[in-house]
N, C-alpha and C positions, 0 to 999 in steps of 0.2 A: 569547137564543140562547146556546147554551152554547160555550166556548172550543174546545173538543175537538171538537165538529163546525163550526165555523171553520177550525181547525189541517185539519181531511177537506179541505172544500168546496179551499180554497186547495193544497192536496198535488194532488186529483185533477186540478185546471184544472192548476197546474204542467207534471206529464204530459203531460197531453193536447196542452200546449202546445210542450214541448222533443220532443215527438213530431214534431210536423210544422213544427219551425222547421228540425231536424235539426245544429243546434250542435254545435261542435268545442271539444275544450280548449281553456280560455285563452278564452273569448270572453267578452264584455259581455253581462248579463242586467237589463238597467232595473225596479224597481220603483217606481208609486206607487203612494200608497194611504193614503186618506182613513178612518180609525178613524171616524172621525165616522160619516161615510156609509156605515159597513158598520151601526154600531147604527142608523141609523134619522134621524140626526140631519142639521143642516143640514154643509157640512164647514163645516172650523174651528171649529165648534160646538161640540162633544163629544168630544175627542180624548180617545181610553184610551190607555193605555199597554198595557192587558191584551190589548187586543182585538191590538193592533199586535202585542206577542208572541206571541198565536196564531198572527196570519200567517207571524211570521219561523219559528214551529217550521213550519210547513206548506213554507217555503220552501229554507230555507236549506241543512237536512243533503243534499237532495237535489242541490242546485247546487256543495256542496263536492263532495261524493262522485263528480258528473261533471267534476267542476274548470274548474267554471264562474263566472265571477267576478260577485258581485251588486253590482248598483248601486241606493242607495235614493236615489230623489228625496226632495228637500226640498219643504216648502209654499213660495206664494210669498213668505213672509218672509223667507226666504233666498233669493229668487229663481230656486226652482227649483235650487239648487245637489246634486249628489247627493255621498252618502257611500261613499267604497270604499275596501279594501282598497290604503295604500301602495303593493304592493308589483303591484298590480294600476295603478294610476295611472303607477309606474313604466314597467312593460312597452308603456303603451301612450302616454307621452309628455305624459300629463298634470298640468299646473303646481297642486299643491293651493294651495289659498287658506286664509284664516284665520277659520275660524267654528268654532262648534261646536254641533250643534243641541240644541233643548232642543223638549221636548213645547208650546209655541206660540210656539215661533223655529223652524221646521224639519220641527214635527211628530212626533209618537209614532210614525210608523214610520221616520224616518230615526234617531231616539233610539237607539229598542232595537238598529239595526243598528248604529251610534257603540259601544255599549255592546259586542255580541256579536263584532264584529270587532279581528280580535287587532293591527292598527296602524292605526286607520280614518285618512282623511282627507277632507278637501271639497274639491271639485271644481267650475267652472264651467259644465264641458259635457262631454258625452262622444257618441259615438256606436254605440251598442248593436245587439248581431245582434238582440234578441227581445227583447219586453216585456210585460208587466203591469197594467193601471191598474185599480184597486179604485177606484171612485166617482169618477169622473171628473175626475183631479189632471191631465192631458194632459202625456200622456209623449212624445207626438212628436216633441219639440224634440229627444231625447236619443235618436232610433233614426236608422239608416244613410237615407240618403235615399229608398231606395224600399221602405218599408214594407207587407209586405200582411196585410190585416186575416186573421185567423184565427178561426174559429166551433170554441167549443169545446159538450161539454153542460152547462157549468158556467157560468151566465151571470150569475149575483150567488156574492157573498163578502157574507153577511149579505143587510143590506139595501142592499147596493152594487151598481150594475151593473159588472160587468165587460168589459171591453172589450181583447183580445188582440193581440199582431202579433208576424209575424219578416218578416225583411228578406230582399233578392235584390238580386245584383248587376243595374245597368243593362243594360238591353237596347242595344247601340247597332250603328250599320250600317245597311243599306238591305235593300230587295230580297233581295240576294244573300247574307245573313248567314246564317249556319244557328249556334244556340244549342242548348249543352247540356239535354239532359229535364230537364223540371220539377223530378225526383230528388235534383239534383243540389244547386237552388237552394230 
């Protein structure tokens, strides 16, 4: 597979997917994603570097340009830790930690993001409006609690399945509550 329709497949799910998550500046966008499992391989198999840079071109100008802050998960050798922008850790209160990933401490896509972000840091946990998981790295840990799954037409990156979600506030009340249109959330 070639990188440049890699960098398509991941831009057009992107879209499809900040379409109907309906994201504000400023919010948390979760990425993981298994390079391995987009070439075909087992994960932690096969990690490229290359493949992973494809994904980050397919991702990233677009979430700057909405000013929208990415989060890369890490494999679980880091325990799942994700990589983001300082200054985005700042705003939202959370304590960076001390790693720094490497292509099989971390993974080739939290790398290239380490690499591409202009103060990155690690992170233990976050809570993310919307997410991404390229081949099955289980990013749930790292979205708002009530997750709803998203069907895009874009359902593999490679040979990865893709698996989407954005978040909604809890529904809570009885009976008698009436909730903002769907629209909204």
């Amino acid at each position: 597979m070639e990188y440049e329709e890699i960098t398509e497949q991941t831009r057009k799910a992107l879209c499809e997917l900040l379409e109907a998550a309906n994201l504000k500046e400023g919010d948390l966008f979760v990425v993981g994603c298994s390079s391995s499992e987009v070439r075909g391989e087992h994960i932690g198999k096969g990690s490229s570097m290359e493949i992973a840079a494809a994904i980050l071109r397919g991702i990233y100008p677009v979430l700057k340009e909405r000013k929208i802050w990415l989060a890369a998960q890490c494999c679980e050798h880091l325990n799942r830790a994700l990589i983001l922008e300082e200054e985005a850790a700042r705003a939202y209160g959370y304590e960076p930690v001390c790693v720094m990933p490497q292509p099989h401490a971390g993974g080739s896509w939290a790398t290239n993001c380490w690499q591409a972000f202009e103060h990155p840091v690690a992170v233990e946990r976050i809570q993310a409006a919307a997410g991404m998981d390229i081949g099955d790295t289980l990013i749930g840990m790292h979205l708002r609690p009530v997750a709803v799954p998203v069907r895009l037409s874009v359902q593999r990156i490679g040979q990865a399945n893709l698996v989407c979600a954005r978040t909604r506030p809890k529904f809570i009340g009885g009976a008698r509550a009436v909730y903002p249109t769907a629209e909204k959330h």
